[in-house]
N, C-alpha and C positions, 0 to 999 in steps of 0.2 A: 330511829331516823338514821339516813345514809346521807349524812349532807354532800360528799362528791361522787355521788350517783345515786341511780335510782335502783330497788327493784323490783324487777316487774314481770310476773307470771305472761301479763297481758302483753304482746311484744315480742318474747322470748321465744326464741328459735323454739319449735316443738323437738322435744327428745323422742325416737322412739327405735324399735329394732329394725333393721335392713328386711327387705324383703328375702324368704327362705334363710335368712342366715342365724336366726335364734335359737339354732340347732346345731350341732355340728357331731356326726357321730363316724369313731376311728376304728377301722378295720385292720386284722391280720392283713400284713401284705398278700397281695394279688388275691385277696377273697372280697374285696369291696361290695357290698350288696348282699352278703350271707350274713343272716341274722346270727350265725350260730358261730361266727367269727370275732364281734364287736370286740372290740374290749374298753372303749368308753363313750360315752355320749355326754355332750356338754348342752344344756341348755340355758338361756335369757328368758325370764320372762315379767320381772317388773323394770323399770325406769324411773327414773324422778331428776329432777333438774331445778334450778335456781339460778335467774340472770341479777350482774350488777350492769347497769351501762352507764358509761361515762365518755359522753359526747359522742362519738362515731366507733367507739372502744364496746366490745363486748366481752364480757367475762362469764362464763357459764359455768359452772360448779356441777356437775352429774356423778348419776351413780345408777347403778346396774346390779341386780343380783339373780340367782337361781342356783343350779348345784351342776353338779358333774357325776356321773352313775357307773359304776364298776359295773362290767359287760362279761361274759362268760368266759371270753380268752382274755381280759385282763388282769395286771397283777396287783399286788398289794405294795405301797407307796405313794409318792408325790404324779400326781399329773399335771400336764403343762397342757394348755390350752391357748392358740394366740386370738387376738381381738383385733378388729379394729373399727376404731372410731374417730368417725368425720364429720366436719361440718360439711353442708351444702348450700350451694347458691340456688337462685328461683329455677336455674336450668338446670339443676344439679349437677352443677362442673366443682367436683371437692375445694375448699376455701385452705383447708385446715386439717391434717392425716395425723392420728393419733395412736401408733402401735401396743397394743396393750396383752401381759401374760396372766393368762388365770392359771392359779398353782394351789390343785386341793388335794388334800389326805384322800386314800380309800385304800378300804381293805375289805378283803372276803368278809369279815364278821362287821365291816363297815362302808357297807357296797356304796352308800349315797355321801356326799362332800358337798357342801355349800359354800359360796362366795359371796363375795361382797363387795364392789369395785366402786371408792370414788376420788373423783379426781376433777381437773379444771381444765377449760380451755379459752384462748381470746383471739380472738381476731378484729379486724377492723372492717367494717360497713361503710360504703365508698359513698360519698355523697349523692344525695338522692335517692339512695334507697334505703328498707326499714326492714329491721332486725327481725321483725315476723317472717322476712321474704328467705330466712335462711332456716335450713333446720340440722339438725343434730343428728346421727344415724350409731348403732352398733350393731356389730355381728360378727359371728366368728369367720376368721381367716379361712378359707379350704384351701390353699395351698401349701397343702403340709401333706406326708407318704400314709395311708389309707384314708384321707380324707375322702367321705361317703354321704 
């Protein structure tokens, strides 16, 4: 039991990926679109989330995973990926902007890198309306240099 909140599947903002943006794959400069150029591609593709609320308080607990894939021109080391993750209103006017960096290993003898992201966020639900009417979104940033 949660005695000062509740929580509640039923209610809870839906989490899920932005549209087109559970992808995100980075090109040699000025080759965007050649496949024979990439050198990494970031992908999303589960979700999972958990609401506390506590009276017009929302707290949302998410998490996100998939991997990140060494591309033919890329190299061996850390890659950075940037995220971001928002709440939305019923009109989808962002409530809540959440910048987030994926940072995975890969190397030639270890071309695939997997993640794993979780973290929180709260906002407040203005009276009269209900926490189902908001939802949750991630996807990778493209404004970043061969974002493709």
């Amino acid at each position: 039991n949660n005695p000062g909140g509740t929580e509640l599947a039923f209610g809870c903002p839906r989490f899920q990926v932005w549209t087109r943006d559970g992808f995100l794959t980075i090109y040699e400069t000025g080759r965007v679109g050649d496949g024979l150029a990439v050198m990494h591609r970031g992908e999303i593709s589960k979700t999972a989330r958990e609401c506390h609320i506590e009276g017009n308080r929302i707290t949302v607990k998410y998490g996100f995973s998939r991997r990140v894939l060494l591309g033919p021109k890329g190299r061996t080391g850390i890659v950075t990926m940037p995220l971001n993750v928002f709440v939305a209103a019923a009109k989808r006017e962002k409530v809540v902007n959440d910048a987030v960096q994926v940072k995975v290993d890969v190397a030639v003898d270890k071309p695939i890198g997997y993640f794993s992201i979780v973290r929180t966020v709260s906002f407040t639900v203005p009276e009269g309306s209900r926490p189902a009417e908001y939802e949750l979104y991630v996807g990778f940033d493209r404004n970043v240099p061969g974002a493709g």
